[in-house]
C-alpha positions as CSV (number, residue, x, y, z in Angstrom):
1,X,0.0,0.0,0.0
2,X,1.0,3.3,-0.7
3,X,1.3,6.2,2.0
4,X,-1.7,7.9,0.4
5,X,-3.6,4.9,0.6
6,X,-3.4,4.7,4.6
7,X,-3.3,8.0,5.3
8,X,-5.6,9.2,8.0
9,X,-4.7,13.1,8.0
10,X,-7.9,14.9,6.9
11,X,-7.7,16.4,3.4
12,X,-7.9,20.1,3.4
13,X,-9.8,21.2,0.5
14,X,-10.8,24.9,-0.9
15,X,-14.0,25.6,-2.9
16,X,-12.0,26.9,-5.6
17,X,-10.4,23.3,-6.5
18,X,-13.9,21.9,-6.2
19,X,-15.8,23.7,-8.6
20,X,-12.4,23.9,-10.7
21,X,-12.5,20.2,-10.9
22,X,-16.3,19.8,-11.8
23,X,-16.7,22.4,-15.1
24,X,-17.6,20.7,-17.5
25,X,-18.7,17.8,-15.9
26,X,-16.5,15.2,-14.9
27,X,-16.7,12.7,-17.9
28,X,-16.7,12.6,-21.6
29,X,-17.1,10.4,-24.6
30,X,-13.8,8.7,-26.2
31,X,-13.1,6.7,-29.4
32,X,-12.1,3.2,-30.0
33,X,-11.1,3.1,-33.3
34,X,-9.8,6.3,-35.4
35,X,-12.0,8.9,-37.3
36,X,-9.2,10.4,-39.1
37,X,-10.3,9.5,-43.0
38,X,-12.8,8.9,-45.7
39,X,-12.2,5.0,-45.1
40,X,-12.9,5.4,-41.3
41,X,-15.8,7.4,-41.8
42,X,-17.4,4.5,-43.9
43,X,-16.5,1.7,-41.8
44,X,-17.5,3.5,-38.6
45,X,-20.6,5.6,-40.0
46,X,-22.5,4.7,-43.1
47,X,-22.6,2.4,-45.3
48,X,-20.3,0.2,-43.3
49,X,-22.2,0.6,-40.1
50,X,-25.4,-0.5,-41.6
51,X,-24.2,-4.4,-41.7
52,X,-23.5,-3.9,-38.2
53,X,-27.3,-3.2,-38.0
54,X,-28.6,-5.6,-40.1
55,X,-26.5,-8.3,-38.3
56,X,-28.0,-7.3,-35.2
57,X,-31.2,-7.2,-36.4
58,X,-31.1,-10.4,-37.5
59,X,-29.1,-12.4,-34.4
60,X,-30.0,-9.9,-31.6
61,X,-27.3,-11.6,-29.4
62,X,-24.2,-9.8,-31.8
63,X,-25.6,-6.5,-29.8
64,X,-23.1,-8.0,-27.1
65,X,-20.2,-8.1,-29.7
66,X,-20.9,-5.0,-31.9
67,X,-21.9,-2.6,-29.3
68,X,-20.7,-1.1,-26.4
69,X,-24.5,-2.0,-24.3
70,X,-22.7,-5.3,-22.9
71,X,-20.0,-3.2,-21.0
72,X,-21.9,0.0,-20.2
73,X,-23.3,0.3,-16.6
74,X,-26.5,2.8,-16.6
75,X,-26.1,4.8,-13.0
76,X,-29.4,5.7,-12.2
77,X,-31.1,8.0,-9.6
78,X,-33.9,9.9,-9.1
79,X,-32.1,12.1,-6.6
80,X,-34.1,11.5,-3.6
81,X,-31.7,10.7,-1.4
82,X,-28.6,12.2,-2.1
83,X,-25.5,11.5,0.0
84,X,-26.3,13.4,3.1
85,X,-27.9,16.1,1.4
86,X,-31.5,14.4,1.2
87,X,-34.1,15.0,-1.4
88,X,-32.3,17.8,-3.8
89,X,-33.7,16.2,-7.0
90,X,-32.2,14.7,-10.4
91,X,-30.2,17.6,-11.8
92,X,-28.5,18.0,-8.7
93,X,-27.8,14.5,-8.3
94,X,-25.7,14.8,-11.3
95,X,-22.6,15.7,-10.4
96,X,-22.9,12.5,-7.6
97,X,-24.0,10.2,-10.7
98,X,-20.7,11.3,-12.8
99,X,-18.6,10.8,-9.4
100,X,-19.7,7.1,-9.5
101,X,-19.2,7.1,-13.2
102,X,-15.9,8.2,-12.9
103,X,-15.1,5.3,-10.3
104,X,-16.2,2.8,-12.2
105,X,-14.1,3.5,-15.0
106,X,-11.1,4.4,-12.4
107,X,-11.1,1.0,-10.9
108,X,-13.2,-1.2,-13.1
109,X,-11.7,-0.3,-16.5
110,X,-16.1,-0.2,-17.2
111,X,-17.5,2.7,-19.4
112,X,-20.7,4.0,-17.5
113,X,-23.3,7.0,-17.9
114,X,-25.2,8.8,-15.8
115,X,-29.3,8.9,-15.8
116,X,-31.0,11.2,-13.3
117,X,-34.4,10.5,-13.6
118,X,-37.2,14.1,-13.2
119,X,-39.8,11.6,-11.1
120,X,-40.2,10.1,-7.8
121,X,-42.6,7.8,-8.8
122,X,-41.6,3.8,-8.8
123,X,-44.1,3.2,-11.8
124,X,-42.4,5.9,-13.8
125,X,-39.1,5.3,-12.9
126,X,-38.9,1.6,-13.7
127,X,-40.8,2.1,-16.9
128,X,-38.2,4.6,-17.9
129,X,-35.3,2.2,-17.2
130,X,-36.9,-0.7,-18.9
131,X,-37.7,1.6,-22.3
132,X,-33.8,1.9,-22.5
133,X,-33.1,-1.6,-21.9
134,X,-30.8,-1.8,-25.2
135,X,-29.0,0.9,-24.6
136,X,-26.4,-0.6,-21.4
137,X,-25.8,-3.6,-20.0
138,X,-26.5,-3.4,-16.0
139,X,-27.8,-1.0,-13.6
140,X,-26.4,0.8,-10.8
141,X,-29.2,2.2,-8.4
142,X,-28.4,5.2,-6.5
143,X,-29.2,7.4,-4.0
144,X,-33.0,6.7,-4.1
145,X,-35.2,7.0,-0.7
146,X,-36.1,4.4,1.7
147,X,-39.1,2.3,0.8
148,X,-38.9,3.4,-2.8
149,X,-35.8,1.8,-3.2
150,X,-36.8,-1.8,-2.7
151,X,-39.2,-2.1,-5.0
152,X,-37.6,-0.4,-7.7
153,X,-34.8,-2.9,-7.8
154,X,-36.8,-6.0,-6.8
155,X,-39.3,-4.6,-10.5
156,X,-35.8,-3.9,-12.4
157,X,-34.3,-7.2,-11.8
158,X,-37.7,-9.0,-12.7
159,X,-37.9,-7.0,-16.1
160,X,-34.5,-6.8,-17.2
161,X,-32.2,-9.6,-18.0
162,X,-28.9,-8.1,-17.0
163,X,-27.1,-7.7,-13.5
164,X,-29.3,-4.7,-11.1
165,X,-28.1,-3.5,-8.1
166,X,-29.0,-0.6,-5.5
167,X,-25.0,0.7,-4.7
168,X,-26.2,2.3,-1.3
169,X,-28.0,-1.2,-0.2
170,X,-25.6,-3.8,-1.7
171,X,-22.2,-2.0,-2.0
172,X,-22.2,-0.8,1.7
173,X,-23.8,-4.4,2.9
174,X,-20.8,-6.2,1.3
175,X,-18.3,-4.0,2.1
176,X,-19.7,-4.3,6.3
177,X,-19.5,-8.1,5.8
178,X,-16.1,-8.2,5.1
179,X,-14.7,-5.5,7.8
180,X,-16.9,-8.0,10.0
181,X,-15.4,-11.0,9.0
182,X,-12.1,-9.4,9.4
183,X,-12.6,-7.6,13.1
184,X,-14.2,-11.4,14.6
185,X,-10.6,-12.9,13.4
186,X,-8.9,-10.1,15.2
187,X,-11.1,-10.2,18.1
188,X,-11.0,-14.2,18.3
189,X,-14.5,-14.9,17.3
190,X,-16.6,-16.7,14.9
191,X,-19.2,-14.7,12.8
192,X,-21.8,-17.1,13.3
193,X,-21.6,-16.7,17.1
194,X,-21.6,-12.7,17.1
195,X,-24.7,-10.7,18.6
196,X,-25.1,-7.4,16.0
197,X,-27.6,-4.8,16.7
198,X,-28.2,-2.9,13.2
199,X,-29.5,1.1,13.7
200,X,-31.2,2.4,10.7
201,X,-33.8,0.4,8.8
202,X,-33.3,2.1,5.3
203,X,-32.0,0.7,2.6
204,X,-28.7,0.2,3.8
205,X,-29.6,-1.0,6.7
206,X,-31.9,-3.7,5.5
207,X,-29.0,-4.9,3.1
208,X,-26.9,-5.3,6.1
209,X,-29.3,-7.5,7.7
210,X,-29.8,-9.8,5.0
211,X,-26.5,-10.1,4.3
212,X,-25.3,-11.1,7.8
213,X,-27.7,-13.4,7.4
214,X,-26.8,-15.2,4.3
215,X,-23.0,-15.6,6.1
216,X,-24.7,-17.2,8.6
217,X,-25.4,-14.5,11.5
218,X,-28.8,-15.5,13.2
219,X,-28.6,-12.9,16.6
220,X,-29.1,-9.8,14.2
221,X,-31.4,-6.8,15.7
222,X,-32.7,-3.8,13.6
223,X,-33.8,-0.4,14.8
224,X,-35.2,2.2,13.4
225,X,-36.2,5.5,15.1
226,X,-38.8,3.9,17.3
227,X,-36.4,1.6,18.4
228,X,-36.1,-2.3,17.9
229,X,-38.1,-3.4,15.4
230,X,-39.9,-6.9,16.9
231,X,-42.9,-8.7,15.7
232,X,-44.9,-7.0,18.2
233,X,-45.0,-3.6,16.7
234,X,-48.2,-2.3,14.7
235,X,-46.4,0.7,12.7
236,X,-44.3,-1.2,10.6
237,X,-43.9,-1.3,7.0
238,X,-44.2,-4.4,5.0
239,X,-40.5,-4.4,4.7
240,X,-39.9,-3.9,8.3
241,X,-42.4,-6.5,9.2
242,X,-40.7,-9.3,6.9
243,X,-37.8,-8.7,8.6
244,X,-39.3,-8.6,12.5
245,X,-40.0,-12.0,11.5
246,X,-36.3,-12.6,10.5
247,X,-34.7,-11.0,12.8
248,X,-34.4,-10.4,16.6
249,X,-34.3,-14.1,18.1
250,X,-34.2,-12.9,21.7
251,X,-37.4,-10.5,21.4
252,X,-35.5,-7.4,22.2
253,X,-37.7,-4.3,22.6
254,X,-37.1,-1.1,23.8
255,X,-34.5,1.0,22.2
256,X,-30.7,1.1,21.7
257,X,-29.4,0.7,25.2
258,X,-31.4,-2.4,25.3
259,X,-30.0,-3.6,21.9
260,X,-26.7,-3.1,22.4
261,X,-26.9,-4.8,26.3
262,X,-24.1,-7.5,26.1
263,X,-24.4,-7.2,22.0
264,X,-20.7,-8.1,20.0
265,X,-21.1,-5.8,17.5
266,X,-22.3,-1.9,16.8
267,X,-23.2,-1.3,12.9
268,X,-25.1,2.0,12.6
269,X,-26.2,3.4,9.4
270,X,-28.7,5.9,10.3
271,X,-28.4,9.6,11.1
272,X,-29.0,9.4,14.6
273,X,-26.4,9.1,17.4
274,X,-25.9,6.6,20.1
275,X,-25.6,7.7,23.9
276,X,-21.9,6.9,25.4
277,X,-23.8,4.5,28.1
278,X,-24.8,2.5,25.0
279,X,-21.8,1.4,24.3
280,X,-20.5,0.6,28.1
281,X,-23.5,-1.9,28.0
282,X,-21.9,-3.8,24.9
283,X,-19.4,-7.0,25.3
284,X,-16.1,-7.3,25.9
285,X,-14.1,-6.6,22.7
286,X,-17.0,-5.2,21.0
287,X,-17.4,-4.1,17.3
288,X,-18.4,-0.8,16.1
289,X,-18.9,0.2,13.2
290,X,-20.4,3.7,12.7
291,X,-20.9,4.8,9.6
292,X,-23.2,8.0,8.6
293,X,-21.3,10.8,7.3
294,X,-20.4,13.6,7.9
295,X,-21.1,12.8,11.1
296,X,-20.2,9.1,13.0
297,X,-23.3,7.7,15.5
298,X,-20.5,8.0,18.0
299,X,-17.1,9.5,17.6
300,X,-14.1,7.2,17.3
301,X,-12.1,8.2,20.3
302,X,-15.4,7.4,22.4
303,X,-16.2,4.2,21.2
304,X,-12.5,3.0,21.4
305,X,-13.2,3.2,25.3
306,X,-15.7,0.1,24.7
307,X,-14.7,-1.6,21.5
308,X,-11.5,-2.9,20.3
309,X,-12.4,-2.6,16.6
310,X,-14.0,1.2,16.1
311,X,-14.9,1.4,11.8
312,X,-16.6,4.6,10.0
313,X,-17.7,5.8,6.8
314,X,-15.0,8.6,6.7
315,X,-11.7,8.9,5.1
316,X,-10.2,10.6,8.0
317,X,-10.4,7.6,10.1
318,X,-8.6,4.1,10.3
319,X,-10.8,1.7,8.4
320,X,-13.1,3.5,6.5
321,X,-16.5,1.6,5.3
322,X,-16.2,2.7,1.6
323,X,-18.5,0.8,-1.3
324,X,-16.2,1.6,-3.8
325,X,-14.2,-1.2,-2.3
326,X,-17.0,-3.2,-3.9
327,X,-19.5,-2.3,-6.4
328,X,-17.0,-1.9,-9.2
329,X,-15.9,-5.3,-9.0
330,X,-19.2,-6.8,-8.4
331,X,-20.2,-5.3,-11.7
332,X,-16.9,-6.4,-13.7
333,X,-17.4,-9.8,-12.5
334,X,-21.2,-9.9,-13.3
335,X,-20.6,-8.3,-16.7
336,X,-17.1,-10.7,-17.5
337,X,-19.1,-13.9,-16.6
338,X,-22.4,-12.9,-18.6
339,X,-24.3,-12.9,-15.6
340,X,-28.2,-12.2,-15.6
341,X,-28.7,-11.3,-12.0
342,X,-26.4,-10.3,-8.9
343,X,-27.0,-13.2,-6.6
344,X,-26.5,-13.4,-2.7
345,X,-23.8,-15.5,-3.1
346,X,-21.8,-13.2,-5.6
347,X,-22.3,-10.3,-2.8
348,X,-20.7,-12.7,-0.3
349,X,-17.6,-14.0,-2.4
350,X,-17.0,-10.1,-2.9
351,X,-17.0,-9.9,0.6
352,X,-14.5,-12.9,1.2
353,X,-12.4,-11.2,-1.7
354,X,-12.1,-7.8,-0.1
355,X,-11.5,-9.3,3.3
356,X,-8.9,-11.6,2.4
357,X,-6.6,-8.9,1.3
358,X,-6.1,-7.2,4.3
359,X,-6.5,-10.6,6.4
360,X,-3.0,-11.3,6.6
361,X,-2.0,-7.6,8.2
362,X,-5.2,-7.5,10.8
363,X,-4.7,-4.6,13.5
364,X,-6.9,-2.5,14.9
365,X,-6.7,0.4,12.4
366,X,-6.4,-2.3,9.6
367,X,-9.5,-4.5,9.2
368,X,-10.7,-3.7,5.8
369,X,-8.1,-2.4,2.6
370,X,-7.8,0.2,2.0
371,X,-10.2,2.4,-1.3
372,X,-7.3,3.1,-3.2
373,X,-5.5,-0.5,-2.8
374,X,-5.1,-1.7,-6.6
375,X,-5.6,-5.6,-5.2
376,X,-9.1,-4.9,-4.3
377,X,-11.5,-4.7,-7.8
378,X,-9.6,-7.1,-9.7
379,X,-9.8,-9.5,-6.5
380,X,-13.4,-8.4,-6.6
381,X,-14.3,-9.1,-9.9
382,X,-12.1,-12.9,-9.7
383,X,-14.4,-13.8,-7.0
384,X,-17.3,-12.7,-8.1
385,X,-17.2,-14.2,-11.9
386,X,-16.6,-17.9,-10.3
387,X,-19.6,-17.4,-8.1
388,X,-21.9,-16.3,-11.1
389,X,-20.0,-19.7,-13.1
390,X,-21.3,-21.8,-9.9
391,X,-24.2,-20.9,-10.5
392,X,-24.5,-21.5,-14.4
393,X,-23.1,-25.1,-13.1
């Protein structure tokens, strides 16, 4: 690793570099093959490209071969829920949208555009995505509200035949599940065996859960802002209530002192923040992981007084929860192996493939690579193209 990539001095940036860095936009359009005479005009424009259309016209699968759609990943948000900035709408979303763009093609080597979306309706918006099936080859969800967000993705993945995922749901899930996997080694314990108490049942949130329970974590506990969330509550949402059934084995109720009494681990993904007397109530060598930006749950130095693994969302801090460590990867792999769908088991092996690169350097401060470490997409994408094969087998 370089001494960039573990750095942990804040970055002291000026408004002037900011905006200088976004005119314009942050992407552009490039060529693949030279436009520099009469013959290259032909071949690339007409009369040459027309056999390229009739081909595909004919044997719609050549679209793969002769077009760019196989490799393109659409980014798509309707700019609801933007960062930590909220609903600010699609054209202000934009500059976020070219961002992840820009990442994908930084670490992924994948071309990718950016569709901000004027509607915060789910009929509207999945009709819209499914109208420009042809035009790219997998969609990246994005920064689109809590319950919205789940149904969109579950309607996209139905209708399209190509690899759907929601980054803020998926990307962050994975990339908890490996810093998880990574801080139990360190602390001596086995995942299955851990006690996690979840805050915030958005759509990050309700990834997490799932996730710790595909790798086999059955003592997880959600809360939202009315605390745990247990199969005795009437105000839940049909998401929420699917996973009250799932979840909570113990019948916790109450709120987050009660959830976190003699829990192992800490992952909070909500806005709100978690008294110090919380934490004291937690398990020896406790996890925490807190991860809303800009501000933590709980501020590192405090919850190193009760865990001996402390993980946020910010770059500023040792072993920072970032989804870039993961949803370029995941999408290279899906796209390299032809993959229809993102499964469950492609999200884990991306997990185990981040994790295992930092597993044989654990500390403290060093339980998940770092976002800059070069090992991490290709490692990514490895793991996750011999899951989606497994499942073709």
């Amino acid at each position: 690793m370089t001494a960039e990539a573990i750095s942990t001095s804040p970055i002291e940036l000026t408004s002037e570099e900011i905006f200088a860095a976004h005119e314009g936009g942050k992407l552009a359009v490039g060529l693949t093959a030279p436009l520099e005479s009469k013959r290259d005009l032909s071949i690339a424009y007409t009369p040459g490209v027309a056999q390229v259309s009739r081909a595909i016209h004919s044997e719609p699968e050549l679209a793969r071969q002769y077009t760019w759609a196989s490799r393109l990943v659409a980014v798509v948000s309707d700019g609801s829920a933007v960062l930590g900035l909220g609903n600010i709408g699609a054209s202000a979303s934009l500059p976020v949208m070219e961002g992840k763009s820009a990442l994908f093609k930084q670490f992924a080597g994948l071309d990718s555009i950016p569709l901000v979306i004027e509607s915060n309706d789910v009929d509207e918006i999945v009709e819209t995505v499914v109208r420009m099936r042809s035009s790219f080859g997998a969609v990246n969800l994005e920064d689109i509200s809590a319950p919205r967000c789940f149904e969109i993705e579950a309607r996209l993945i139905e209708a399209l035949d190509m690899p759907v995922m929601h980054d803020d749901q998926h990307g962050t899930a994975v990339v908890v599940l490996a810093a998880l996997m990574n801080s139990a080694t360190f602390v001596g314990r086995e995942l299955p065996s851990l006690k996690v108490a979840i805050s915030g049942a958005g759509a990050a949130g309700i990834a997490v859960a799932e996730i710790l329970l595909a790798a086999g974590i059955a003592d997880v506990t959600v809360l939202d802002s009315r605390g745990v969330i247990h199969t005795g509550r009437e105000d839940l949402t049909p998401i929420k209530a699917e996973y009250a059934a799932r979840t909570n084995p113990r019948g916790t109720t109450g709120g987050i002192v009660e959830a976190l009494d003699g829990a192992d681990v800490f992952v909070g993904v909500s806005a709100g923040t978690i008294p110090e007397e919380a934490l004291a109530g937690m398990s020896d060598d406790a996890i925490v992981f807190a991860l809303s930006n800009p501000d933590p749950e709980v501020h590192p130095e405090i919850a190193a007084k009760y865990a001996k693994v402390v993980a946020t969302g910010r770059s500023d801090f040792p072993n920072q929860i970032n989804n870039v460590l993961a949803f370029p990867g995941i999408f290279r792999g899906a796209l390299d192996s032809g993959a229809r769908r993102i499964t469950s088991g492609m999200k884990v092996a991306a997990a185990n493939a981040i994790a295992g690169i930092a597993a044989e350097e654990l500390s403290a401060d060093y339980v998940i690579p770092s976002p800059l470490d070069p090992r991490v997409a290709p490692a990514v994408t490895a793991a996750v193209s011999a899951a989606a094969e497994d499942v073709k087998a």
